[in-house]
Residue frames as a rotation matrix with the C-alpha (Angstrom) as fourth column:
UNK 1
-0.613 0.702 -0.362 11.96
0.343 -0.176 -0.923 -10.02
-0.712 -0.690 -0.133 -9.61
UNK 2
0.094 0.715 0.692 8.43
0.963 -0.243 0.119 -9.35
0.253 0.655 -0.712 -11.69
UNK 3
-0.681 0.079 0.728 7.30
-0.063 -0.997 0.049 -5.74
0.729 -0.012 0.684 -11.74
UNK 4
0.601 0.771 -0.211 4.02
0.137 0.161 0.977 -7.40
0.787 -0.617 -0.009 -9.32
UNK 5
0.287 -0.286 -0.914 6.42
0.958 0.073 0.278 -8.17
-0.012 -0.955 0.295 -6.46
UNK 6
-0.825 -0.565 0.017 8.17
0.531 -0.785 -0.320 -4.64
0.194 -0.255 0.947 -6.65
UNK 7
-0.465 0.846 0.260 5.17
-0.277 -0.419 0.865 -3.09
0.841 0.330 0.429 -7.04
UNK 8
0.468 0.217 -0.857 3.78
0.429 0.792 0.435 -5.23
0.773 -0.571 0.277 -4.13
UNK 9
0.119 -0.354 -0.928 6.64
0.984 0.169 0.062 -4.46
0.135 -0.920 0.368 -1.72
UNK 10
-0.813 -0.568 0.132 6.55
0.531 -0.814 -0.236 -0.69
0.242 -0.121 0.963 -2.55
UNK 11
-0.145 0.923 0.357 2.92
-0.254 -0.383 0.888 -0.15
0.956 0.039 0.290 -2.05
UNK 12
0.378 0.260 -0.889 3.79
0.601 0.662 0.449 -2.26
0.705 -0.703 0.094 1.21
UNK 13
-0.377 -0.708 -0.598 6.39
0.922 -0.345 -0.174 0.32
-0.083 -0.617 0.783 2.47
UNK 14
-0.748 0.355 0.561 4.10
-0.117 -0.902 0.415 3.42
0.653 0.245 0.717 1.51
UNK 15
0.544 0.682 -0.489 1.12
0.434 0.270 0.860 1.49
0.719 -0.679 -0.149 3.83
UNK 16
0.075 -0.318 -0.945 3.63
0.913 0.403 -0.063 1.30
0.401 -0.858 0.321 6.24
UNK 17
-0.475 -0.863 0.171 4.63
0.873 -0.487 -0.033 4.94
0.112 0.134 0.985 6.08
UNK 18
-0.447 0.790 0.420 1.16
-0.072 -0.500 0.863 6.46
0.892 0.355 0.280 5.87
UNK 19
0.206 0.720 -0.662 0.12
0.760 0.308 0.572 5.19
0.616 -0.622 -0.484 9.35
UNK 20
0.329 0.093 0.940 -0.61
-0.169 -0.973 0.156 8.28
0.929 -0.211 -0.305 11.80
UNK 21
0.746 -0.310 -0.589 2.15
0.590 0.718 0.370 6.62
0.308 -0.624 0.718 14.30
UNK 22
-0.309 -0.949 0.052 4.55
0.941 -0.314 -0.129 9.24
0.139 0.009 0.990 13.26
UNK 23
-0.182 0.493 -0.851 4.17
0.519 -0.687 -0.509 13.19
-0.835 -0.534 -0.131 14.32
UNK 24
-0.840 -0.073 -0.537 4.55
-0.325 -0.726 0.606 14.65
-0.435 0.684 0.586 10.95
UNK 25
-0.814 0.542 -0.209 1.63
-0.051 0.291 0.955 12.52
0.579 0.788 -0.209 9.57
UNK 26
-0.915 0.265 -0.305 -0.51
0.397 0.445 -0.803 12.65
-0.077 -0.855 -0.512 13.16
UNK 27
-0.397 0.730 -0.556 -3.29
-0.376 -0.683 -0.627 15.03
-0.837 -0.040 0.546 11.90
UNK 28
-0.332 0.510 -0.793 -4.37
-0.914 0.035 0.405 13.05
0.235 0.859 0.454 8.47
UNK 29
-0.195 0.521 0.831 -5.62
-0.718 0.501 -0.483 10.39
-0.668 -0.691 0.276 10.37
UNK 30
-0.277 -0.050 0.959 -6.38
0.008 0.998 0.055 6.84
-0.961 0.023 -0.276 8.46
UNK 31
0.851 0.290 -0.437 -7.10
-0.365 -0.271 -0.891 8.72
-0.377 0.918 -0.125 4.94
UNK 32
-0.013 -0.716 -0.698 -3.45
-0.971 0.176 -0.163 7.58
0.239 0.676 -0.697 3.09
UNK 33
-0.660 -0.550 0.512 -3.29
-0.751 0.472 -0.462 4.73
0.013 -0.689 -0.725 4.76
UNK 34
-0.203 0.979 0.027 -6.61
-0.283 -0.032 -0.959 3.73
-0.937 -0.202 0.284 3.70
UNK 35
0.746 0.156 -0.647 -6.38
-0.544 -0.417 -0.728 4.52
-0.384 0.895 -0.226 0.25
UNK 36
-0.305 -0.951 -0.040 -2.81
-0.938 0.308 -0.160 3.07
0.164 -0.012 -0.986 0.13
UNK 37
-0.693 -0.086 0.716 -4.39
-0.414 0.860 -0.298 -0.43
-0.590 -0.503 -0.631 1.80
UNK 38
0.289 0.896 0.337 -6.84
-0.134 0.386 -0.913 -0.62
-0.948 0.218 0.232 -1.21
UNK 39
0.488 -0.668 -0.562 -4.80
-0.817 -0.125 -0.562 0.01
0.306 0.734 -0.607 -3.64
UNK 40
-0.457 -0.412 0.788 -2.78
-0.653 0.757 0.017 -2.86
-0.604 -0.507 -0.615 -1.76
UNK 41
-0.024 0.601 0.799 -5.86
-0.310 0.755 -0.578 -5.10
-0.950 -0.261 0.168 -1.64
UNK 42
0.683 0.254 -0.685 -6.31
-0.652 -0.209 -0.729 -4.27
-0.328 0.944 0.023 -5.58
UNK 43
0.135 -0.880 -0.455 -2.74
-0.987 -0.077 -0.144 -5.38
0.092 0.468 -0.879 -6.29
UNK 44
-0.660 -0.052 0.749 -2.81
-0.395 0.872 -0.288 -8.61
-0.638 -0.486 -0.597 -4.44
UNK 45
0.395 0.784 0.479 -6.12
0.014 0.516 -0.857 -9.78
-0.919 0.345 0.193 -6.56
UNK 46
0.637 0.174 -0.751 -4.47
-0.652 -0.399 -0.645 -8.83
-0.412 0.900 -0.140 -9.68
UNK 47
-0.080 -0.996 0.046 -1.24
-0.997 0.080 -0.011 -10.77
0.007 -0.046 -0.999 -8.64
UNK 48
-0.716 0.058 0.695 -3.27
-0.134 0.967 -0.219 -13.87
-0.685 -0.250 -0.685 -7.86
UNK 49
0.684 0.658 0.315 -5.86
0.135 0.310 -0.941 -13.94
-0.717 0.686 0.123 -10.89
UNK 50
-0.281 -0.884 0.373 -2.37
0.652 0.110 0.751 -13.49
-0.705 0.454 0.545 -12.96
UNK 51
0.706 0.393 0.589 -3.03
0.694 -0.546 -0.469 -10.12
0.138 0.740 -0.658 -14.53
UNK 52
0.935 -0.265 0.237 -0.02
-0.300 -0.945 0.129 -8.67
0.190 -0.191 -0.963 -13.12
């Protein structure tokens, strides 16, 4: 595996983890989860213009 895909599938399981679905995370509303899904978006362009 590259460092992109890890990278990739851990930024995928932090998204996942950040959504305010769960009670401990129900009051920070769509701010990690947010942040976390650009950072995403970021990773994905880098992965496909082969800088990562």
């Amino acid at each position: 595996m590259s460092l992109g895909t890890i990278l990739l599938i851990v930024l995928i399981l932090m998204l996942v983890g950040a959504l305010p679905n769960w009670p401990h995370s129900a009051s920070w509303g769509y701010f990690p989860s947010g942040t976390l899904g650009t950072v995403l978006i970021v990773v994905v362009i880098l992965m496909l213009l082969g800088r990562l």
